[in-house]
Every structure is written in C-alpha cells, then in structure tokens.
N, C-alpha and C positions, 0 to 999 in steps of 0.2 A: 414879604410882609403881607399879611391878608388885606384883603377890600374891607376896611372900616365901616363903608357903607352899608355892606349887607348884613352885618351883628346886629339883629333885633333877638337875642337871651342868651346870655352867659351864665350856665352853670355852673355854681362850686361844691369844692368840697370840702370840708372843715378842717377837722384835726390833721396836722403836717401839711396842710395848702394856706388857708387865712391865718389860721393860729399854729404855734407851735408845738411839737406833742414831744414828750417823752417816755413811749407809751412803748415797750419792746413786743411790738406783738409777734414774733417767732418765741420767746418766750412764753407769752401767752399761752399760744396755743400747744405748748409743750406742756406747759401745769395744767394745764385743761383735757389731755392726752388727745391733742386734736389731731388728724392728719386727712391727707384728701380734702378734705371741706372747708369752707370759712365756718369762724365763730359763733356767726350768728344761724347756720345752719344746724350746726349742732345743738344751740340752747335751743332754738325753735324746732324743734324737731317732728315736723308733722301736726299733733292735735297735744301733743308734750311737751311742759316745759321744761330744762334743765334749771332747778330754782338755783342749787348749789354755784355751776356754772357764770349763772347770772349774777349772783350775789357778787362774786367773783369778779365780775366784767366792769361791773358798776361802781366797783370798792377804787378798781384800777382809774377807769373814767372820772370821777370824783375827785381822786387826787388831781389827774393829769390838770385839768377846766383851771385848780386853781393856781398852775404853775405856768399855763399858757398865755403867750401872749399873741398881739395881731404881726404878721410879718412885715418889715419892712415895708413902705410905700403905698400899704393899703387903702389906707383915706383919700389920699389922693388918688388913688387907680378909682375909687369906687367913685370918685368926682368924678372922673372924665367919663364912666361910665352913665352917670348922671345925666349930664350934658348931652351925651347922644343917644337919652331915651332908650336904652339898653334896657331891657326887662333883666331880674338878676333872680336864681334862685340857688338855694343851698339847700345839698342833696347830701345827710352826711349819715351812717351808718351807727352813730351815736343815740342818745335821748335825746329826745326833744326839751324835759327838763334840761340838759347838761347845754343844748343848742341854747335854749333859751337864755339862759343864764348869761353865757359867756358873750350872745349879742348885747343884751341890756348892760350888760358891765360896761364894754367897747363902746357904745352906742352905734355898733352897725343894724341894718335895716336891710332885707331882702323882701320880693315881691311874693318869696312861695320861700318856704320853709318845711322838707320832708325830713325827715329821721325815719330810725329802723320801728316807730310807736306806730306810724303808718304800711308797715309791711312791706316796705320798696325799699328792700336795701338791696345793695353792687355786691357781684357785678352785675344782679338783673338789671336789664334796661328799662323796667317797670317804670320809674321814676323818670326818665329822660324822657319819655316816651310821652308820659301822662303830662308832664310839662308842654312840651311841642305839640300836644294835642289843646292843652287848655290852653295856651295864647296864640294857637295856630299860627307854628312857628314852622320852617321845616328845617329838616339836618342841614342844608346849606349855609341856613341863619344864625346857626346855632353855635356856641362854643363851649367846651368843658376845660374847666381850669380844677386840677388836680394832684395827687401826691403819689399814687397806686395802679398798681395793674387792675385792681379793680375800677379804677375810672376810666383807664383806657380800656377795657375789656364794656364796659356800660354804655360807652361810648360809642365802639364799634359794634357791637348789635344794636342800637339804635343809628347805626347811619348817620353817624356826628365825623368828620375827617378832622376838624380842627382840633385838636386835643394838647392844651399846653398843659405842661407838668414838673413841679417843682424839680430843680438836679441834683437836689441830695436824695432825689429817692429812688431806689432800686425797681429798675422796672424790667421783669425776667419774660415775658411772655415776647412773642412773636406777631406781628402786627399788622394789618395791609393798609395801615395807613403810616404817614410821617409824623412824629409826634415831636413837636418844640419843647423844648426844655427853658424855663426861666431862675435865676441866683433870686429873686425879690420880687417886691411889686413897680416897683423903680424899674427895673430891667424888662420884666413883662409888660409894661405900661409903651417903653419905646420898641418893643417888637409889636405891639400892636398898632398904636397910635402914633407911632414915631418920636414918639416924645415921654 
C-alpha cells in the first residue's frame, strides 16, 4: 500500500476511469482509417484540421456524456481525498465542453481541469508535467488514476511510478514501472487508504 502521507495531487482521467464509456475506439479508429497514431493526432495534424474526422469524434463523444455515469464509490473516494488536502486534477483527451458538462451534471469538482481544447493530450506528458509544475508537486507526490496505455505511458514520461488503473482495461504496452489495478472506487479507496 503506498504512504498516504506523501499524495499531495492525484491525477484523473475521465471517460472509462470516473465515468463510464461505451466508446469502442479500436473501431474508431478504423472508420477514421487511423493506424500508427492516436485520434487526436491525426485530426490535429500539424497547422491542419481534419474537420470531417472531428465532426465524427464529437458526434461519438456526445452520445457516449449522455449514457455515462460516475463509477462505483467515487464520491466517497473523492471525500477522503478531501480530507487529506489532496490537490485533484482531470486530464482527459476529451472537450472541455463534453468535461464540463458531465462534471456539473455529477456535481464533481477538480482543482485543474485540462482537455485535448488546451493541447495536452496523452500520452504526452505535457499535462502531467504542467500540473506538478503549477502546484510544485514532484512525481514522488503524485498519483495517476486511469483507464489506458495512454496514462500509464503519460505517466511514465513524467516520472509518475504510482499509476493505478481501472481492470477492465486492456493495457498492451511494456512498462518500468508496477502498475495496480482497481474493480471500483470502493476497491481503489482501501488500496490506497485502507479503507
């Protein structure tokens, strides 16, 4: 179990971590004739938008916000987070509209709120980094709670070893760190907290 004491900011990450997704992106990225790259590298492609692509992404996202809901034990994890002055930010490759939203619905509340509208999306470490820089935090203090190889990959180029991640999600890359696995937020709450 990690030292409780030393978590001053736990990073999340949205869709298939806090909220539920039904979002098949291996099919995505096959109607989109994606290969090699992520999604959003492809619509953002340099000084180029893919408008087509995007429309696309957003039509999907759209649906997914209104069919998601928070996972299991979250209110309560994000109390105990509370409690021990845990700085929280949500890092998620989504809109910021589609973020926003689906916070104010929940009524969750984070200290820093990035989407891919700020240009920091995973797996760059961009976002992690710019976090731990603005609450001058370091990767010891830090934790990422997530769904993807893209957050363990965000992760590890920032110098984050703590990395928990939901275990329905397929995580194919190779790693130099140990990455924990959590069923809920009930289940993540007593690997963390013990309780």
């Amino acid at each position: 179990m990690i030292n409780v004491q030393k978590i001053d900011l736990a990073i999340f990450d949205m869709d298939g971590t806090i909220f539920t997704s039904n979002i098949d992106w291996k099919d995505v990225k096959q109607k989109l004739n994606i290969e090699g790259t992520s999604i959003l590298e492809k619509i953002y492609n340099g000084k180029t938008v893919d408008i087509e692509a995007l429309k696309y992404l957003e039509e999907i996202e759209r649906k997914n916000i209104h069919e998601s809901e928070p996972i299991p034990g979250l209110p309560e994890f994000f109390n105990k987070i509370a409690e021990r002055e845990i700085k929280t930010s949500l890092v998620t490759n989504n809109s910021r509209k589609n973020a926003e939203y689906l916070l104010g619905k929940h009524g969750f509340h984070f200290n820093t709120l990035i989407t891919r509208d700020e240009n920091m999306w995973k797996p760059s470490p961009t976002a992690f980094k710019f976090l731990m820089n603005k609450f001058k935090i370091s990767p010891e203090n830090t934790i990422t709670i997530g769904d993807s190889d893209f957050d363990v990959t965000a992760s590890v180029k920032a110098d984050i070893s703590d990395v928990y991640i939901i275990d329905n999600a397929v995580i194919t890359g190779k790693y130099p760190i140990e990455i924990m696995y959590f069923k809920d937020f009930q289940d993540l709450s007593t690997i963390i907290f013990g309780s």
